[in-house]
N, C-alpha and C positions, 0 to 999 in steps of 0.2 A: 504493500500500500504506500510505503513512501517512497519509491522509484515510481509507482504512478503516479503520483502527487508531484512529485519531483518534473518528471514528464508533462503531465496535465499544465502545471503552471508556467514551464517554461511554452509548450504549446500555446498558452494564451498570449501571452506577450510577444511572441513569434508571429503568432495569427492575427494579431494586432498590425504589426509593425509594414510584413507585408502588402499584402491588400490597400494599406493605408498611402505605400508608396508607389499601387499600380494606380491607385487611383489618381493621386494628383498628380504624376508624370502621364495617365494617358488616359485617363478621363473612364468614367461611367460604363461604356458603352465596353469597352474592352474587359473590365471588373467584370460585367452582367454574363459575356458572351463565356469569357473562361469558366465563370461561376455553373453556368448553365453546361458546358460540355463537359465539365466533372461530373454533373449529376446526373447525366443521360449515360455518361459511358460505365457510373455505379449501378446501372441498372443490368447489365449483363451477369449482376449477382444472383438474378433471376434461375440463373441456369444451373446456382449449387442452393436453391434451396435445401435446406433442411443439414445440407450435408456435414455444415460445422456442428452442429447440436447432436445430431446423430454421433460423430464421430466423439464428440467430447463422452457420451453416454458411453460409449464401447470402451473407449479407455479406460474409462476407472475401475473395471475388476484387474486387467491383465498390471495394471501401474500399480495399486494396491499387492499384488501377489508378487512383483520385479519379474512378470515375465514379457521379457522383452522380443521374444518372439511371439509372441498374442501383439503385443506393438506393433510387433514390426508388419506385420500383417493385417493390421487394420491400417495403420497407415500405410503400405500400397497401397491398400484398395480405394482411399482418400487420394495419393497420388497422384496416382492414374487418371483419377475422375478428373482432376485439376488441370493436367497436363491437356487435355483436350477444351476444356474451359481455357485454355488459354489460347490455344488456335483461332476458338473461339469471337475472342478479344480481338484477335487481328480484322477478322472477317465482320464486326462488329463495326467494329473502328472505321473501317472501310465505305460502310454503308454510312457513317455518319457522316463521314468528309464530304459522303457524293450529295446527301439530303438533305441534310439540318443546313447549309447555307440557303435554300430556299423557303425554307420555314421559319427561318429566325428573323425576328424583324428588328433591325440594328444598321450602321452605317457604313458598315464593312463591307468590302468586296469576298466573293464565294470563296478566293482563295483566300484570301486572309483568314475568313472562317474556317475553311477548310483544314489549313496549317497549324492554326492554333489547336484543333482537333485531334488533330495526327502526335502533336507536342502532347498537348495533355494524357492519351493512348499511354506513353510511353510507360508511364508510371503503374497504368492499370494492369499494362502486359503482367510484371515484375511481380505487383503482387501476387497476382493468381497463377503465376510458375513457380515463382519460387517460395512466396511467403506466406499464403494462408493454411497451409497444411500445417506448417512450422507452427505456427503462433497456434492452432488449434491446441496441438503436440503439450506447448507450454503453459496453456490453462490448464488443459486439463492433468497437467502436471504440480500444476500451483508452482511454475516458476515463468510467471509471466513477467516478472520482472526485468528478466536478460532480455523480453521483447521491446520495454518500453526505456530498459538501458541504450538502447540502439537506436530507439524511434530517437531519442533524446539530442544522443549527437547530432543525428542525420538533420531533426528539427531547426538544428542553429548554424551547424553549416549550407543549409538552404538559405535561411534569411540572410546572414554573412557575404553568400556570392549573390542573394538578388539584390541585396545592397548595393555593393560595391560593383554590380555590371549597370543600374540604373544611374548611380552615379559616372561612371565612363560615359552613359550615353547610348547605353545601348536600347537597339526594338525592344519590343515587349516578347518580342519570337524569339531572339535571343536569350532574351531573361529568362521566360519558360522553357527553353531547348534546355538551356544547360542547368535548373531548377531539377528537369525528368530525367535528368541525366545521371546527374548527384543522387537522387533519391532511388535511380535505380540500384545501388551502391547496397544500401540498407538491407532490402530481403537475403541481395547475396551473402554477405556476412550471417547472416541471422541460419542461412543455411548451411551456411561451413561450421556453426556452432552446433547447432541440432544434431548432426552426420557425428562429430568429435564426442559428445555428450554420451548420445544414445546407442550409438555402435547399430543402430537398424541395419539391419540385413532384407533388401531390397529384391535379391533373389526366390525368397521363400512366395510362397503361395497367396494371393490376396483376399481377405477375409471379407467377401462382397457380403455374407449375410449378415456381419455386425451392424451394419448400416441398415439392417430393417428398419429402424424410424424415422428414415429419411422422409417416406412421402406424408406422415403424419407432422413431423416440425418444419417442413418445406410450407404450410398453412400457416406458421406462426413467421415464418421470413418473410413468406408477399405483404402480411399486415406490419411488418417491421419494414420492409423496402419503402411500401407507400408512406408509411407515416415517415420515413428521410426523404421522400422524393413526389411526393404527388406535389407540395408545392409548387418547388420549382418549374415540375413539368408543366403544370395546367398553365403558370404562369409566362412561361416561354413559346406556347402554343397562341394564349389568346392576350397579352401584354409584349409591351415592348422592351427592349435588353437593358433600360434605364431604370423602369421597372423593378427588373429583377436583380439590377443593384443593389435597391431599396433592401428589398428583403435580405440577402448575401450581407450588408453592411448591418444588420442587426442580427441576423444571424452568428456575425464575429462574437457580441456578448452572449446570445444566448444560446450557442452550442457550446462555445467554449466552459458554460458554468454546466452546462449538461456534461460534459464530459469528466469536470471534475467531481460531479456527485457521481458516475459510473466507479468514479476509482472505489467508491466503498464497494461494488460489487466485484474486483479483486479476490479471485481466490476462494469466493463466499458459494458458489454453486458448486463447487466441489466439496466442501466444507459438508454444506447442507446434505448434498450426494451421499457422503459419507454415513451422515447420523443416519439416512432414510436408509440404506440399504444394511446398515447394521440393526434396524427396529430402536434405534434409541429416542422413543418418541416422546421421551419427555425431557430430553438433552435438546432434543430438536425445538419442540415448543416454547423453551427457556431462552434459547440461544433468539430464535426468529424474532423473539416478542421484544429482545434486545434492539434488534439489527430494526423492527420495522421501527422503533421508537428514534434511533438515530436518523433514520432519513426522513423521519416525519418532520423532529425539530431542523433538521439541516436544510430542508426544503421551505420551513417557515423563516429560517433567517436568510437564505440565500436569496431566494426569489423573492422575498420584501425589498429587499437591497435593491434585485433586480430592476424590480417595479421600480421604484422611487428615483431610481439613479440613471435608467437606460435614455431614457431623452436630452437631460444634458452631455452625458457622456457622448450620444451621436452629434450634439450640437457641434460642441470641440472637435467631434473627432472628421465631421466632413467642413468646419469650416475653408472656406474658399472653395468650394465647391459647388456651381451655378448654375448646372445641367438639369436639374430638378430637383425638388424640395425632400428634405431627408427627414425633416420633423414631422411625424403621426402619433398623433396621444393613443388614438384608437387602437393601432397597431401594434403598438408600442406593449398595452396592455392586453390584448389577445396573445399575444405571440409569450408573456411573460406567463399568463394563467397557461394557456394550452400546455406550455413546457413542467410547468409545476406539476400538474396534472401528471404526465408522463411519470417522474419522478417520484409519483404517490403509488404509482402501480409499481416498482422497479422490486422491492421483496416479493412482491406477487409472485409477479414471473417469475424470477429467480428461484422461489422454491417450487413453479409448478416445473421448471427446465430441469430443475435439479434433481427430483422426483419422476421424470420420465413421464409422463402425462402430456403428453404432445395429443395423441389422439383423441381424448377426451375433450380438450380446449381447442381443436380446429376449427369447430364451426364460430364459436365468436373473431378467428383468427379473418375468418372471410368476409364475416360481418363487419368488423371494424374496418376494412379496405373499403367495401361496398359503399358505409357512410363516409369516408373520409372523400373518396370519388366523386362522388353522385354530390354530392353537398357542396365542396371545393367548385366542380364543373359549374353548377349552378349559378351559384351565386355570386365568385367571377364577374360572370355579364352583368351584374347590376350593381356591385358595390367595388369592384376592382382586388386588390390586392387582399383586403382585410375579409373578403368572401370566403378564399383559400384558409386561413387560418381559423375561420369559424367555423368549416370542414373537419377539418386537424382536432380540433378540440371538442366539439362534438365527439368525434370517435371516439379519442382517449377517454373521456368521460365515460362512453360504454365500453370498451373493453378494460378499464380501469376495475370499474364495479363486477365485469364478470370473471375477471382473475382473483380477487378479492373476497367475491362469494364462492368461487370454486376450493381455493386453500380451505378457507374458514369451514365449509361443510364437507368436504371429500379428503382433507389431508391435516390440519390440526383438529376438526371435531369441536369447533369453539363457535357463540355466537356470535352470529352475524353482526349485532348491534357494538361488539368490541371494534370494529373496524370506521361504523357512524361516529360511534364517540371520538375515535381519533382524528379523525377527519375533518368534526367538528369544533376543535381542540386547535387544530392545525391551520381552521381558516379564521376563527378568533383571536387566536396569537397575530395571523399578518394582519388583522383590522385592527389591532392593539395599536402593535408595531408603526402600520401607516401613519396612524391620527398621532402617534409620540412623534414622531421623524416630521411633518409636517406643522406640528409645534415648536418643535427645535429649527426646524429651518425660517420658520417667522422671525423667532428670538436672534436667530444669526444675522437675517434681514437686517434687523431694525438695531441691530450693533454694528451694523456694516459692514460685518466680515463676509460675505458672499456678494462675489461679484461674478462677472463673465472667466472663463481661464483653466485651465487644467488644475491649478492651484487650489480654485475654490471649488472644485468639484471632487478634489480627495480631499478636503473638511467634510466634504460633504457624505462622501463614502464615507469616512472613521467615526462619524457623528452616528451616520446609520445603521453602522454596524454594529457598533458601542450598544444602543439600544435594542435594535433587532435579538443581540447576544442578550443583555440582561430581562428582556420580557418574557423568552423561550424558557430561558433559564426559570425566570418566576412562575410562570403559569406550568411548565415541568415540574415543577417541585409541589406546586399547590395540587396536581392533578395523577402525576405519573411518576409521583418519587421512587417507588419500586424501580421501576425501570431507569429513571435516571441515574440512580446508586450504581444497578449492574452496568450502563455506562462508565460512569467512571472508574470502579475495577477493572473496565476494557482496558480504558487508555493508560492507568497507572502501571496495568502488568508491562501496555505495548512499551511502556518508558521503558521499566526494569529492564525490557530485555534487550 
C-alpha cells in the first residue's frame, strides 16, 4: 500500500503537470483529440473480458500451495490469450487511423488524427504483450508493489522528457512519439522481473479450464469498461474535441483521487480470497466491516475536499486558456457525486471478486451498462456534457445498491439496513463538512486572506481538509467507534512494522 500510495501520488502530480503543458503549448483541441484516442483504443479491453478476474481466481490455490507448475500453466493459458489480443491491437489500431478522423469533429487534418493515433497505439501494443499477464501474476500474488515500483519510474521519466522536448520546441507528434516510446520500456522490464522471480516454465501444458469464469466476470468488465468509457465515447460521437477537453481537464482531479482511494484495495481481494476459501467467516466479517468503515470515512473527507475545491483549482489550473469556458458548477458536482458513489460500492465488489461470485452478479453487471448507455445517449442531445454524467451516476447508484445487497444477504448474512445506516452517516458527515468549509471560507473572505492564485487555493485545501478530517473523525466516534478503534490498531501495527 505504500508503493501504491507512493505511485498514486507521484501519478497525480505527473498527470497534472503534463496535460497542463499540452494544453497551453497546443491548445484544446489537441488535449481532446489525444484524450479521446486513449479511450477508444482502451476499449479493445473488450476482447479479454473476464480474463484478468478469472485468472486472479485460479491463482490463488496453486500460489497458496508454491506450486509453480499449476502457475505456470494457468499463466500460459492467460498468455496465449494475450499474445493474440495483441495482434489484435494492431488490427485495431488500424481501423482507427482509417475512421475516427472522419468522425471526430476537431480542426485537425485526417493525418494528423490519424498519426496521433498510430503514436498513442504504441503504448496499448506493450501493455497487452507484454504487461497484463505480468501484473495479473503480481496481485494475485500480493506483490503488486514491484508493478507500481516500475509504473513509478516510468511515470516521471515520461513527464521529464515531455518536458524538456516541449521546451526544445518540439510537435506534439514528437512529444507523444517519444512519450510511447519511453513507456514502452516499462512492461519490458516488469517482464524480465516476473520470468527471474517465478522461474515459469512456458513449455508445460496450458490450463484453459482454470479460466472457466471467464465468461461469467467478462459481464462485470463490459459494466466496468462503460462506466471508464461511455463518456468519453458518447461525447466524441455527438460533441466537439473542445468539449471533450472539458471533461479530460476534470477528469485530471477526479481520476486521479479515484485512483488513490483504489490503492486501499491493494492486496485486499486476495486477503478476502483467503479468509473465504478457508471458511473463516467471522475473521472475514470482522476484517470487511473494518475495510468498508475506512472507505466510507475516506470517501467522506476526500470527495468533500473534492466538491469544495475542484472549481477553483480548474480556475488556476486552465487560466489563459480562451478556447472555451472551463468553469461548470453543474458538472463540477455531478462528476464529484457520481465518482463518490463508485467508491461506496469499491468493498462490494471487492468481496463479491474475491469470493468468486461472478455468475451470480452478471445480470446487474449488464444492467448497469444498459442504464449508463441508454441515459448518457439520451440526454447528450438536450443538456450537452453534464447528460453523460447523469448516465454515469444513475448506474453506479444501481449497481452500487445491488452489490451491496448481494454481500449483505448471500455472503456476510447481515442486515441490509447496516449498509443504509452507513450510507447515511456518510452523506451527513459531507453536508456537515460542506456548510463548516463554507463558513470558514467566509471568515477567510472577510480577513482577506483568499484571493485569486495557487496560493490561496492550498489555504484553501488545508482549511478543508483540516475540517473535513476533524468532523469524520467526530461523527466516527459518536456513531462507529467500534470500528474506528479496529482502525486505528490497523495503522498502528502498519507503523510497527
Amino acid at each position: 500500500m505504500t508503493i501504491t500510495m507512493t505511485y498514486q501520488m507521484i501519478s497525480i502530480i505527473c498527470g497534472l503537470i503534463t496535460p497542463r503543458l499540452i494544453l497551453r503549448t497546443f491548445g484544446s483541441t489537441y488535449n481532446g483529440v489525444v484524450a479521446s484516442a486513449e479511450q477508444l483504443l482502451s476499449m479493445i479491453s473488450l476482447l479479454t473480458l473476464g480474463i484478468a478476474g478469472a485468472t486472479r481466481v485460479a491463482l490463488y490455490p496453486p500460489l497458496a500451495k508454491g506450486d509453480m507448475q499449476g502457475v505456470s500453466r494457468v499463466m500460459k493459458a492467460n498468455r496465449s490469450f494475450m499474445r493474440k489480443v495483441s495482434a489484435c491491437v494492431i488490427v485495431y489500431a488500424l481501423l482507427l487511423m482509417l475512421i475516427y478522423p472522419f468522425i471526430s469533429h476537431n480542426d485537425l487534418t485526417h493525418l494528423e488524427t490519424a498519426v496521433l493515433i498510430g503514436i498513442v497505439a504504441i503504448g496499448t501494443f506493450a501493455d497487452y504483450f507484454y504487461s497484463l499477464s505480468n501484473q495479473t501474476l503480481l496481485m494475485a500474488d500480493q506483490t503488486s508493489y514491484i508493478l507500481y515500483a516500475i509504473k513509478t519510474v516510468a511515470i516521471i521519466l515520461d513527464t521529464l522528457l515531455t518536458a524538456l522536448l516541449i521546451w526544445l520546441g518540439c510537435s506534439i507528434f514528437v512529444v507523444k512519439l517519444s512519450a510511447s516510446l519511453l513507456l514502452f520500456l516499462s512492461p519490458m522490464v516488469m517482464d524480465i522481473y516476473v520470468r527471474r522471480r517465478y522461474r515459469l516454465d512456458y513449455s508445460c501444458e496450458p490450463d484453459h479450464e482454470a479460466l472457466a469464469q471467464r465468461g461469467a466476470a467478462a459481464f462485470h468488465s463490459i459494466a466496468n469498461i462503460i462506466h471508464e468509457s461511455t463518456d468519453l465515447v458518447v461525447l466524441t460521437v455527438f460533441t466537439d474535441a473542445k468539449v471533450i477537453s472539458i471533461y479530460t481537464v476534470y477528469y485530471l482531479v477526479i481520476g486521479k483521487v479515484k485512483a488513490i482511494m483504489r490503492v486501499f484495495q491493494s492486496g485486499m481481494e486476495g486477503a478476502f480470497g483467503n479468509m473465504w476459501a478457508k471458511g473463516e467467516r467471522d475473521t472475514l466479517d470482522r476484517h470487511f466491516r473494518t475495510y468498508e468503515f475506512i472507505l466510507s470515512a475516506l470517501t467522506a473527507v476526500i470527495y468533500s475536499c473534492v466538491g469544495l475545491l475542484i472549481l477553483p483549482f480548474i480556475a488556476n489550473y486552465t487560466s489563459g486558456v480562451t478556447d472555451i469556458e472551463y468553469i461548470r458548477p453543474a458538472f463540477a458536482v455531478l462528476m464529484t457525486v457520481t465518482e463518490a458513489v463508485y467508491c461506496v460500492r469499491i468493498p462490494y465488489q471487492l468481496l463479491v471478486q474475491a469470493t468468486g461470485n461472478y455468475e451470480a452478479t452478471k445480470n446487474g453487471a449488464m444492467q448497469e451498462a444498459i442504464i449508463n448507455i441508454v441515459t448518457s445517449v439520451l440526454l447528450v442531445w438536450r443538456i450537452g456534457i453534464e447528460g453523460v454524467i447523469i448516465g454515469t451516476l444513475l448506474a453506479n447508484v444501481f449497481r452500487t445498491v445491488q452489490y451491496a445487497a448481494f454481500v449483505s444477504d448471500r455472503i456476510l448474512m447481515r442486515d441490509r439496513m447496516q449498509v443504509v445506516l452507513r450510507v447515511l452517516w456518510l452523506v451527513g458527515t459531507s453536508a456537515l463538512i460542506c456548510a463548516a468549509d463554507t463558513g470558514a471560507n467566509a471568515a477567510l473572505s472577510g480577513a482577506g486572506l483568499l484571493a485569486y492564485g495557487w496560493l490561496s487555493w492550498v489555504l484553501q485545501a488545508a482549511v478543508c481538509f483540516v475540517i473535513a478530517s476533524l468532523i469524520t473523525l467526530g461523527t466516527s466516534a459518536a456513531l462507529y467507534r467500534g470500528d474506528l478503534k479496529n482502525a486505528a490498531a490497523i495503522l498502528l501495527r502498519m507503523r510497527r512494522r
